[in-house]
C-alpha positions, -999 to 999 in steps of 0.1 A, spaced: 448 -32 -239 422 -40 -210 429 -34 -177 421 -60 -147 422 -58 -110 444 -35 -89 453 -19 -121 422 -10 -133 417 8 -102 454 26 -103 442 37 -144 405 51 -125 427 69 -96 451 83 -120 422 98 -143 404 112 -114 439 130 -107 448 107 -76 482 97 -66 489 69 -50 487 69 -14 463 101 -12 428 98 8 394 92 -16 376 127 -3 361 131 -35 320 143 -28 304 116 -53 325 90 -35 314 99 -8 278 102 -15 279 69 -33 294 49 2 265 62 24 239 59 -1 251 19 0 255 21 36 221 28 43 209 7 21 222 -25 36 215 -16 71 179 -8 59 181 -42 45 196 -57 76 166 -38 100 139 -56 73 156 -91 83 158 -85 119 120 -67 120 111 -103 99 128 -129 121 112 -109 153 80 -114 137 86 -151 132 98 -154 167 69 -136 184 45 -163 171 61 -188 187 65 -168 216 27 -168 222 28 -200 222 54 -207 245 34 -183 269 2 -202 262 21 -241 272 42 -228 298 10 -215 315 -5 -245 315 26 -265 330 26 -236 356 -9 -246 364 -2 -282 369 30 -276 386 21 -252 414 -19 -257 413 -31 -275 444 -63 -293 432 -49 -308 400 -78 -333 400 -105 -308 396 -83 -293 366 -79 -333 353 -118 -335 353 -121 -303 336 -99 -314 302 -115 -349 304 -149 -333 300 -137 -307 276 -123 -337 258 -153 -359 260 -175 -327 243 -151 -323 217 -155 -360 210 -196 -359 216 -197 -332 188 -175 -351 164 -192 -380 165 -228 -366 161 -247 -341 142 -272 -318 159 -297 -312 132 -299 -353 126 -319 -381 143 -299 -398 168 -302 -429 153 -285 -414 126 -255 -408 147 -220 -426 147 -230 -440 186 -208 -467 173 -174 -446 169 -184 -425 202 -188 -460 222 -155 -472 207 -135 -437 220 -151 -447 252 -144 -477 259 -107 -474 245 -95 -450 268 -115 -457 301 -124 -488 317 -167 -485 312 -170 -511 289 -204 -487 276 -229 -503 250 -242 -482 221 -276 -487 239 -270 -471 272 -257 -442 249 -284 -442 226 -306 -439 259 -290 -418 270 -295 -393 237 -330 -402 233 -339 -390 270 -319 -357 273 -345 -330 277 -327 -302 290 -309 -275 279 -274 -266 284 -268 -229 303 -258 -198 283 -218 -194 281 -215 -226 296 -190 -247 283 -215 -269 267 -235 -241 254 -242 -248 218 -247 -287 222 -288 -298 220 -305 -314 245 -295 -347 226 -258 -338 231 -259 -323 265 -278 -352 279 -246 -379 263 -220 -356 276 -236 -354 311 -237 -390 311 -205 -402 296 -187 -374 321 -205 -389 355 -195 -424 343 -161 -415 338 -158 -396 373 -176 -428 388 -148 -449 375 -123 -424 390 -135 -425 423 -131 -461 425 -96 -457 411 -86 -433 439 -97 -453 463 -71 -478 455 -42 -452 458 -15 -439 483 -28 -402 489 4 -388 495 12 -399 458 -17 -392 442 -16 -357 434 21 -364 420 6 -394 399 -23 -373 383 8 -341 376 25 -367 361 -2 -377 338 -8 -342 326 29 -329 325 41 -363 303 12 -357 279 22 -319 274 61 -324 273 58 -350 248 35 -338 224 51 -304 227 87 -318 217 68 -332 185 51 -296 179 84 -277 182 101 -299 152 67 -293 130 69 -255 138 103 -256 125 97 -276 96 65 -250 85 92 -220 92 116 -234 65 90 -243 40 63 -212 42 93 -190 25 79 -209 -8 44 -193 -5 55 -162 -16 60 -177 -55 20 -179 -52 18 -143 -40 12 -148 -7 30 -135 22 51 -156 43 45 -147 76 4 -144 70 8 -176 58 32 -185 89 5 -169 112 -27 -188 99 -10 -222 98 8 -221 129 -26 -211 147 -42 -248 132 -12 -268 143 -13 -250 176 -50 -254 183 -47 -285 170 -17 -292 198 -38 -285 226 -67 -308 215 -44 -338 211 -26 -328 242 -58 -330 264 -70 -363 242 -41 -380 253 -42 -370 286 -81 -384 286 -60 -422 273 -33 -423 303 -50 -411 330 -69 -449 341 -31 -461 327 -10 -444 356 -14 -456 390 10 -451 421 15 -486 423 12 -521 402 -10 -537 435 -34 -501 433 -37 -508 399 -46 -543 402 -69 -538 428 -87 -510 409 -92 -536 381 -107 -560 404 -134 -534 417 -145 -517 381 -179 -523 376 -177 -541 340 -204 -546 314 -210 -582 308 -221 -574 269 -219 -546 246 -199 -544 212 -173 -518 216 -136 -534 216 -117 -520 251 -85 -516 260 -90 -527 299 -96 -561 295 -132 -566 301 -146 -602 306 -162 -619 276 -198 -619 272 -202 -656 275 -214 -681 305 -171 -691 304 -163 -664 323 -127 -656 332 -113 -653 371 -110 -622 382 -71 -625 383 -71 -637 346 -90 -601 339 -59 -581 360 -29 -600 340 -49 -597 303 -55 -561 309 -18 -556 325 -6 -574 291 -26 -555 269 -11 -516 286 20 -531 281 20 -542 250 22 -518 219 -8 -511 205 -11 -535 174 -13 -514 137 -49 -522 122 -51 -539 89 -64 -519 62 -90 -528 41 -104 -494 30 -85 -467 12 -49 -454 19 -48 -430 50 -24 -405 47 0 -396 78 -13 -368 81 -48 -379 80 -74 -386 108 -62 -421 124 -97 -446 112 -93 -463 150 -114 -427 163 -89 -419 184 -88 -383 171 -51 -383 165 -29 -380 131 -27 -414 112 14 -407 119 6 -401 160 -11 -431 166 -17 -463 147 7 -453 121 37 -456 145 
């Protein structure tokens, strides 16, 4: 007859000469129970050291976006430190848009003038940029920021940078200085906040799925490491891109930003669409308190979702507008 359960174990006490009731001191027992003891807790330490690991990359992180708050927060000249990410921003976007080894007619002025004029108020032709490429002559300094551009590059990212500070100027002008300072904090802190909210959900979507690498005999948490590098690097550039889009959209008040609309030197032609309201190009031209309520309509209004004609973008493709974004981020809201 076989034995189950509690007596199967009475039938293996009784052979081993056990009564009931008597203590298990028998040497292989006991040899048998630490053996398996330190085998789990060795297991346990592995899962711990693991989950550390996991957390440590993220703690980088942390200490690399919570530096930069800390900057805006308690830094006293946040506008220098604006103009600093809007002309990191503007290289990034100068070397995306052209290629140093071509002829600058060969260059996608057209995509670079659109990125312009959709996030500032410059209303730039292709021509003054082209001009602009075609006369640069000097190189830029050694362990500069813009070292590694040519003199082609250099020349457009000097003059698409003073434009931009030109415009800024004038905006200032037109604000309450004891608010300004909290208006341009604002800017930067809303850009970081939001887009870090976003990041944290990705990271924690990439930490459940990379455990699936290892079937292709690759270690997780290299794999963990190497991609949550490109979406963090990645972060920072769309952080600073969309500071570069709100900072002519925040004002202290609706009558600063009107006036500041009024005063913008405009562009009477060129062919980049922009998101300011700029007066047609024709002899019908438009009061200047038709241009402040068509560019107070367009802010306000969601940004319409192009129509596509080409190929399928995927979400997680580069949005076709040029903004710089994720299809999902921007136009595929």
């Amino acid at each position: 007859m076989r034995l189950f359960g509690s007596d199967r174990i009475a039938k293996m006490m009784e052979n081993f000469g056990f009564a009931e009731g008597d203590e298990l001191t028998h040497p292989a027992l006991n040899y048998s129970i630490q053996s398996a003891q330190k085998k789990v807790e060795q297991h346990n330490f592995q899962i711990r050291k693991r989950t550390l690991e996991y957390d440590d990359v993220m703690n980088k992180q942390r200490e690399v976006i919570y530096g930069f708050r800390n900057e805006i927060i308690h830094g006293e000249d946040v506008r220098d430190r604006l103009m600093d990410i809007i002309e990191e921003v503007v290289i990034l976007k100068v070397e995306q848009f052209t290629t140093p080894d071509a002829d600058v007619t060969e260059w996608k002025i057209r995509s670079l003038a659109d990125w312009v004029n959709l996030n500032f108020p410059l209303g730039m032709p292709e021509s003054e940029i082209l001009k602009a490429a075609e006369s640069g002559k000097e190189k830029p300094v050694s362990g500069s920021l813009f070292d590694g551009l040519t003199e082609a590059q250099f020349a457009v990212c000097n003059f698409i940078s003073d434009k931009i500070r030109n415009a800024y100027d004038i905006k200032i002008s037109f604000e309450e200085p004891e608010k300004l300072a909290t208006v341009e904090r604002y800017t930067i802190l809303t850009a970081i906040d939001k887009l870090w909210q976003e990041h944290l959900y990705e990271m924690d979507s990439l930490r459940h799925s990379i455990g699936l690498r290892a079937h292709g005999q690759r270690d997780p948490l290299v794999e963990y490491k190497t991609e949550a590098f490109k979406i963090f690097d990645e972060l920072m550039v769309n952080v600073k891109t969309e500071i570069c889009h709100n900072v002519f959209r925040s004002a202290s008040s609706m009558m600063a930003f009107e006036n500041f609309l009024k005063n913008v030197p405009q562009q009477t032609k060129h062919d980049s669409p922009s998101a300011f309201g700029q007066p047609p190009a024709d002899d019908n031209k438009s009061k200047p308190s038709d241009i402040v309520s068509q560019a107070a309509d367009d802010i306000s209004k969601p940004k319409p979702k192009p129509q596509r004609s080409g190929p399928k973008v995927g979400r997680n493709d580069p949005c076709p507008c040029g903004s710089g974004k994720k299809y999902k981020n921007c136009c595929g809201r």
